[in-house]
N, C-alpha and C positions, 0 to 999 in steps of 0.2 A: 661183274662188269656193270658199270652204272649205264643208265640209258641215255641215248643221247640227248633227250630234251631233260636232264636232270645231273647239269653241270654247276659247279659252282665259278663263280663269274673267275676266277680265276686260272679255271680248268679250259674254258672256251676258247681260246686262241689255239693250244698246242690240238684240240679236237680240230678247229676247223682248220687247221695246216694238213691233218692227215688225211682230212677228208679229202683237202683238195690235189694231194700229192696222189692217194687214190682214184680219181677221175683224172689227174691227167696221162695216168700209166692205162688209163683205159682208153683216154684221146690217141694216146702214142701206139696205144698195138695193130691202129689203124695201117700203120707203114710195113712194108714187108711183100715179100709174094704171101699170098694167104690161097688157101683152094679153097673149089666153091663151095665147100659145106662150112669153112672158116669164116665165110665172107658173109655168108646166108647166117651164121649166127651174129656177125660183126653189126649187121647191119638190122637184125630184131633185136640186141640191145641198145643201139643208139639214141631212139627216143627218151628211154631210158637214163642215158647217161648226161644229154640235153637238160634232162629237167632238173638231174640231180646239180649239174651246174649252174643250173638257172638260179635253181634254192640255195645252192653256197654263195652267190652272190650277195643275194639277199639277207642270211644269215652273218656275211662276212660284213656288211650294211650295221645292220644291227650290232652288232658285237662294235662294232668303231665306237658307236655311239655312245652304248653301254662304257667304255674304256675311256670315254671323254669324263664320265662320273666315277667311275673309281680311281681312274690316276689322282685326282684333283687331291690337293692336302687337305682341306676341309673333311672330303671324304674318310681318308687314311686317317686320319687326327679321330676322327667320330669313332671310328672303327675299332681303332685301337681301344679308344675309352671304354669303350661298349663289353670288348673284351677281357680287358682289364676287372670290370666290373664283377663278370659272369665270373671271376678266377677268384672273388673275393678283393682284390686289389682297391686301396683309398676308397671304401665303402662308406667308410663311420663320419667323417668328416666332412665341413665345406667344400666342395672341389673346385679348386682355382678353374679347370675349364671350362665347366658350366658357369660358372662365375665370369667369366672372359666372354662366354656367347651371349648373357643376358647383359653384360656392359655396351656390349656391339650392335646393342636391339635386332639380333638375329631372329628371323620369326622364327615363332613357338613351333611351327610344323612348317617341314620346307621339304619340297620331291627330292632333293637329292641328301639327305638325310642327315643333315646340320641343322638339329636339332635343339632345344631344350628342355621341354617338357619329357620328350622321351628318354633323353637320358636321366632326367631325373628319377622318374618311375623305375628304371632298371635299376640306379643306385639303392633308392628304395626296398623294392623287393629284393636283389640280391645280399641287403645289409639288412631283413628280418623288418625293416622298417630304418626309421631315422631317426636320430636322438632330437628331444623337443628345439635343442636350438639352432639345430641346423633345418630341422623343417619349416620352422617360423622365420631363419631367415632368407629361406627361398619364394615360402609362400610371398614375403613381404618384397622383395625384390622382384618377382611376377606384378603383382599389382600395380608398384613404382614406376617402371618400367615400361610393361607393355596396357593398362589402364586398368580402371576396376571394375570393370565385367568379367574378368579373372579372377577374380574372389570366385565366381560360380565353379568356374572351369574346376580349379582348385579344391574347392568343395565336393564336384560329381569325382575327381581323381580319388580323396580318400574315402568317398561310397564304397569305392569300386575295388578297397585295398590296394591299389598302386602306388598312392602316398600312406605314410601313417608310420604313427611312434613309434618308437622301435619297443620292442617287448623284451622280458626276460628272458622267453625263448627263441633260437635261432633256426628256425626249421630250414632253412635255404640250405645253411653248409651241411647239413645230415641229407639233404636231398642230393646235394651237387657230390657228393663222396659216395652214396650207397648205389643213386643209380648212372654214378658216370658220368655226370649234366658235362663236364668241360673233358675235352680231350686235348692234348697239344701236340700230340704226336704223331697224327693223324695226317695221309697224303689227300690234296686238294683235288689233286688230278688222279689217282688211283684209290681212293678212299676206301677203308675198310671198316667205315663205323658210318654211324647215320652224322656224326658230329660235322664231318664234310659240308654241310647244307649252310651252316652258319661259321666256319672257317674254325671254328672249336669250340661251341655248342650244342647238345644235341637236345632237341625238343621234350620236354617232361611228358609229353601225350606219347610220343613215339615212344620211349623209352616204357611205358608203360604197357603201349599195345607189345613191346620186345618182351616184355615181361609173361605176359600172357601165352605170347607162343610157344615158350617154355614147357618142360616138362611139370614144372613145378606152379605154374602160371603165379598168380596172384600172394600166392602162401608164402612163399618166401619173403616178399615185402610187405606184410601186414601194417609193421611198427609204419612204414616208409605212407602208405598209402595214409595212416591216421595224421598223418603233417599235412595234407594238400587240404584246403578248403571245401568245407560240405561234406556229407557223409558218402561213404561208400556201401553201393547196394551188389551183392551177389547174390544171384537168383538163379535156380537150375530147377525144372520140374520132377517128378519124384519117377517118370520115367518116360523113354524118349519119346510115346507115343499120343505122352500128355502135352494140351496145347500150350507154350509158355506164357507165363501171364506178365502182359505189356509192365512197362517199369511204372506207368502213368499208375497203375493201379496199385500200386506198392502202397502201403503203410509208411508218409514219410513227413513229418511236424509241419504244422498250419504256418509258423513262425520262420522254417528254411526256404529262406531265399537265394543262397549261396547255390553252385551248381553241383549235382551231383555226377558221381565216379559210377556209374553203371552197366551191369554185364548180366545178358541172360543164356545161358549155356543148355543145351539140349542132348543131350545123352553124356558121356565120360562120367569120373567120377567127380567131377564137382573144383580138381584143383586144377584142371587145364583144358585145354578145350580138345580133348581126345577125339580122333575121328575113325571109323571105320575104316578098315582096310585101306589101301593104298590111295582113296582118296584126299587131296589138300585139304587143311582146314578152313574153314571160312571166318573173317574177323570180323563183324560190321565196326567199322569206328565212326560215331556219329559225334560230330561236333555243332554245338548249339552256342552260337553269337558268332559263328564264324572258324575257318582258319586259316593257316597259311599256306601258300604258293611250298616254304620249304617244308612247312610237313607233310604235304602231299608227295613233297619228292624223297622224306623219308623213309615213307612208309612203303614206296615203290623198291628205293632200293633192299629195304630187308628180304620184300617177296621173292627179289630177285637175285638172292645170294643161293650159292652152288649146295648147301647144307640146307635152306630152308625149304620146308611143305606146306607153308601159308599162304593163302592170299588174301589179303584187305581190302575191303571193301568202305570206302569214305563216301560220307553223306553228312555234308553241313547246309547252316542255314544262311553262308556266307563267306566269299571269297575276301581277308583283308590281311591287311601287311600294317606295320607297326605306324605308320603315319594315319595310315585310314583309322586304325582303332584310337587312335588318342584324337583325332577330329572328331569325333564320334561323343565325343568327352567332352569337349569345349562347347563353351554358349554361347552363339551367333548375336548377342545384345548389341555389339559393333555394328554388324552388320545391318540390322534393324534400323538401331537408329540411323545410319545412312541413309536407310532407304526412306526412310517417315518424315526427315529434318526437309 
């Protein structure tokens, strides 16, 4: 059972109808003869059920609002593409829709996520990269377009691998097949995979802490793990009494600057993270530059599946979602000179 603050926006309606069919079968038992020990408990839940109504309003409030930005075609159009993308779909080529948005002068980062930049980065990675004439002619339609302080923007994007050539190898579709990245068959409102979060996505980090809670933890996807960027460090002390030594201290090249995959495991045998007797395991998943709102709610729901003995524990260094992190990436030069002209 998913929890009720970790719905995906299209599970949230049929949630808060039951909720509220729920409180009002609790308004309604008020009627009746009741005796006095019925009445005396009637009457120590009703603050109770006060509040709970108070908060479905307020969540029924929000959820409108929410519903105002997904109904919208803009949205459903994005979403699709977005989708489409993550499946392998019209990857290698020019895509008439991004082509459509930068004809539209749609901004490059917009709250309700009619986008360009972002979709281009998805196309990107989930296409291994992009072949040189289809990047040079987005770059060059970026500039055209929205002005040329987007050279920079464009420039920190293929720092950061989110644009870039495409290569002989295709690490994406061996990532999206081994460890399951798109799910389509998956229910929205009863989910039974963490893909739920992203409507048929499931997060590369999640799937990887999923990996771990395994009996088999990390072993089994060795080949899988040498595809992601930066190396991967496993570190276990040589017995449980030993203090582990911080990853900071690791032996790891002057020259990596990519981020690394790392795990320090304190007792078991080294390929899972074994725990004594009947108690849960513990996972720290530490995220450095950030992550998101749905892998926090992925990683919630694995703890909380009827088979699982894990709990995760998450500690990053920032809360963002796919608009924040590509702002993040752009060069305020615009704005600048507004302010200085």
């Amino acid at each position: 059972m998913v929890a009720k603050w970790d719905k995906n926006f299209n599970a949230v309606g049929p949630a808060l109808r039951s909720k509220a069919k729920h409180i009002s079968a609790q308004i309604d038992a008020r009627s009746g003869e009741k005796t006095v020990q019925e009445i005396k408990q009637l009457v120590a839940r009703l603050p109770q059920v006060l509040a709970s109504k108070q908060s479905l309003a307020i969540h029924t409030t929000i959820a409108e609002l929410i519903k105002e930005k997904t109904d919208t075609q803009e949205f459903l159009d994005s979403l699709q593409k977005e989708q489409e993308f993550m499946n392998g779909i019209d990857t290698d080529k020019i895509h008439p829709y991004i082509e459509d948005l930068i004809a539209q002068k749609v901004p490059l980062v917009k709250a309700s996520q009619f986008y360009v930049l972002r979709l281009m980065c998805i196309q990107s990675v989930t296409n291994s990269g992009l072949k040189p004439k289809v990047l040079d002619h987005y770059r060059r339609e970026i500039v055209q377009t929205y002005g040329f302080e987007h050279i920079l923007t464009m420039m920190n994007l293929e720092k950061a691998g989110l644009l870039k050539t495409q290569q002989s190898a295709r690490p994406y579709t061996v990532l999206r097949k081994t460890l399951r990245l798109t799910v389509e068959d998956d229910s929205e409102t009863d989910p039974t995979d963490v893909s739920y979060v992203h409507s048929v996505y499931a997060p590369i980090s999640v799937r990887l802490a999923q990996s771990l809670a395994r009996t088999t933890g990390w072993k089994s996807i060795q080949d899988v793990l040498g595809l992601l960027p930066g190396p991967t460090i496993l570190h276990q002390p040589a017995s449980i009494t030993q203090t582990p030594t911080p990853l900071t201290n690791l032996s790891v090249p002057q020259h990596m600057t990519r981020p690394i995959i790392g795990l320090i495991l304190k007792g078991g045998s080294g390929s899972s993270l074994s725990s004594q007797g009947d108690s849960p395991k513990v996972i720290l998943v530490f995220f450095l530059g950030g992550c998101t709102f749905a892998e926090i709610s992925a990683l919630r729901f694995l703890s909380q599946q009827d088979d699982s003995s894990v709990e995760f524990v998450i500690v990053t260094t920032n809360l963002i979602n796919g608009n924040t992190f590509i702002e993040s990436l752009m060069e305020p030069l615009g704005q600048q000179n507004k302010i200085t002209s």
